[in-house]
One Martini backbone bead per residue (centre of mass of N, CA, C, O) as a GRO file, in nm:
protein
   82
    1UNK     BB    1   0.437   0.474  -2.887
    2UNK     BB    2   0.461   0.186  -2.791
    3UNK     BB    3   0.590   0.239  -2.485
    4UNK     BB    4   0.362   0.454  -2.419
    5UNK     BB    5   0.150   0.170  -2.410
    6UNK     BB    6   0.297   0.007  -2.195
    7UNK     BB    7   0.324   0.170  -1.966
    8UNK     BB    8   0.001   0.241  -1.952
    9UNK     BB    9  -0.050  -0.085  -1.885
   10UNK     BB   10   0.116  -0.150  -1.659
   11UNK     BB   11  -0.008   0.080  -1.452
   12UNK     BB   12  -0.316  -0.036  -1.487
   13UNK     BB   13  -0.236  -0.343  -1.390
   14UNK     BB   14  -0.191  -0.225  -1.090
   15UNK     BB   15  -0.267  -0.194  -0.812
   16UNK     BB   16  -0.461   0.035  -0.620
   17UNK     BB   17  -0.250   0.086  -0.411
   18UNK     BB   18  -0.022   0.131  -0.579
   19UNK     BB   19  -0.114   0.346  -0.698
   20UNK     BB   20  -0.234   0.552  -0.460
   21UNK     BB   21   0.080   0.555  -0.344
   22UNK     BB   22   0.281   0.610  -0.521
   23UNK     BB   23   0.468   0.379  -0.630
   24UNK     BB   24   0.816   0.336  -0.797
   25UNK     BB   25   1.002   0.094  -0.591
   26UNK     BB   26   0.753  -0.093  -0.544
   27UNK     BB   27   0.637  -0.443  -0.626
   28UNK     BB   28   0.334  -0.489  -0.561
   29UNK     BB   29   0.127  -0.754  -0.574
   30UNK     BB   30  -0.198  -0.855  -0.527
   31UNK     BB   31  -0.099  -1.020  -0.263
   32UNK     BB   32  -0.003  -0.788  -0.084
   33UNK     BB   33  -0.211  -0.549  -0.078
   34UNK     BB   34  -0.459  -0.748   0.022
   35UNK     BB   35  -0.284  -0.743   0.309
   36UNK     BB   36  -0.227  -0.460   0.366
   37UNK     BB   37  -0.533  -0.373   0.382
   38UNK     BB   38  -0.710  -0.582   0.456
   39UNK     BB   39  -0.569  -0.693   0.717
   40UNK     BB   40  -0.585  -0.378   0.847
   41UNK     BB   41  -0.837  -0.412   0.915
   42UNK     BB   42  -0.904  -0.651   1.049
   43UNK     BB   43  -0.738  -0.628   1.268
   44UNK     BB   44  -0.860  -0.382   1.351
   45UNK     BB   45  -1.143  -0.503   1.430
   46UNK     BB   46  -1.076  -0.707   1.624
   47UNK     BB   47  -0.936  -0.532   1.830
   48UNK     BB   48  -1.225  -0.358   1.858
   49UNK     BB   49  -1.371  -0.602   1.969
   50UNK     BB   50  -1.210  -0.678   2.228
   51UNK     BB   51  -1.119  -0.428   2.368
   52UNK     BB   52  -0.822  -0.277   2.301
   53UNK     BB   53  -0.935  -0.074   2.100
   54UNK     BB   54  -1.043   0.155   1.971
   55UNK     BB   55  -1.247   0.237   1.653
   56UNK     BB   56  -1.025   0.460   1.551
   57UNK     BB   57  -0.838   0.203   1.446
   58UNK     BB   58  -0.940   0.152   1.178
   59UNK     BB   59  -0.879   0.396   1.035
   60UNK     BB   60  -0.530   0.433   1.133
   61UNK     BB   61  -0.381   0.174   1.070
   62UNK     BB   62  -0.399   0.184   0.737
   63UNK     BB   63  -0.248   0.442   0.723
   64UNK     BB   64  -0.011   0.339   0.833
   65UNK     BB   65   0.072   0.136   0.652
   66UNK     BB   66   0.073   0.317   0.407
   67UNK     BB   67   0.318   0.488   0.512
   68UNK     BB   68   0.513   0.278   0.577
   69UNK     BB   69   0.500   0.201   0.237
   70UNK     BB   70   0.626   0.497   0.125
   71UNK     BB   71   0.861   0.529   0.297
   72UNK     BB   72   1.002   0.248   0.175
   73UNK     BB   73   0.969   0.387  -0.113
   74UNK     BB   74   1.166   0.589  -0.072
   75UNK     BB   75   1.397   0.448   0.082
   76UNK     BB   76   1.456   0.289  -0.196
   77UNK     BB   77   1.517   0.553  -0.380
   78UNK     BB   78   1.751   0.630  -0.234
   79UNK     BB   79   1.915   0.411  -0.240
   80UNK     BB   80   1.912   0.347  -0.613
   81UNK     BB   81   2.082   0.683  -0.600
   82UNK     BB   82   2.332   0.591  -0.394
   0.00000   0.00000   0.00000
């Protein structure tokens, strides 16, 4: 029962970008996630004023960034099994 709550607990103090993504084999701290999201953003906003892309790139950056860190999370588990 014991084990059952520090797991719970480990899970919930995840920053939300982690769970959110089901990462299972990357332990990002939360200023990598700070980074990872808020930066792709940010990134994308400052790329969209300077009008070197267009604003559709504020939504799909920070997504494409999302997926590379899922695959990566994916690429790690299989590495892990292998």
């Amino acid at each position: 029962m014991s084990e059952y709550r520090h797991g719970r607990v480990a899970r919930l103090r995840r920053p939300w970008y982690a769970r959110t993504l089901r990462l299972k084999h990357l332990h990002l701290s939360h200023v990598w996630c700070v980074v990872l999201f808020e930066g792709s953003v940010a990134l994308a906003v400052l790329m969209a004023l300077t009008e070197l892309v267009p604003w559709l790139v504020v939504l799909v950056l920070p997504l494409a960034v999302a997926a590379m860190v899922k695959i990566n999370d994916v690429i790690a588990g299989a590495h892990d099994r292998g």
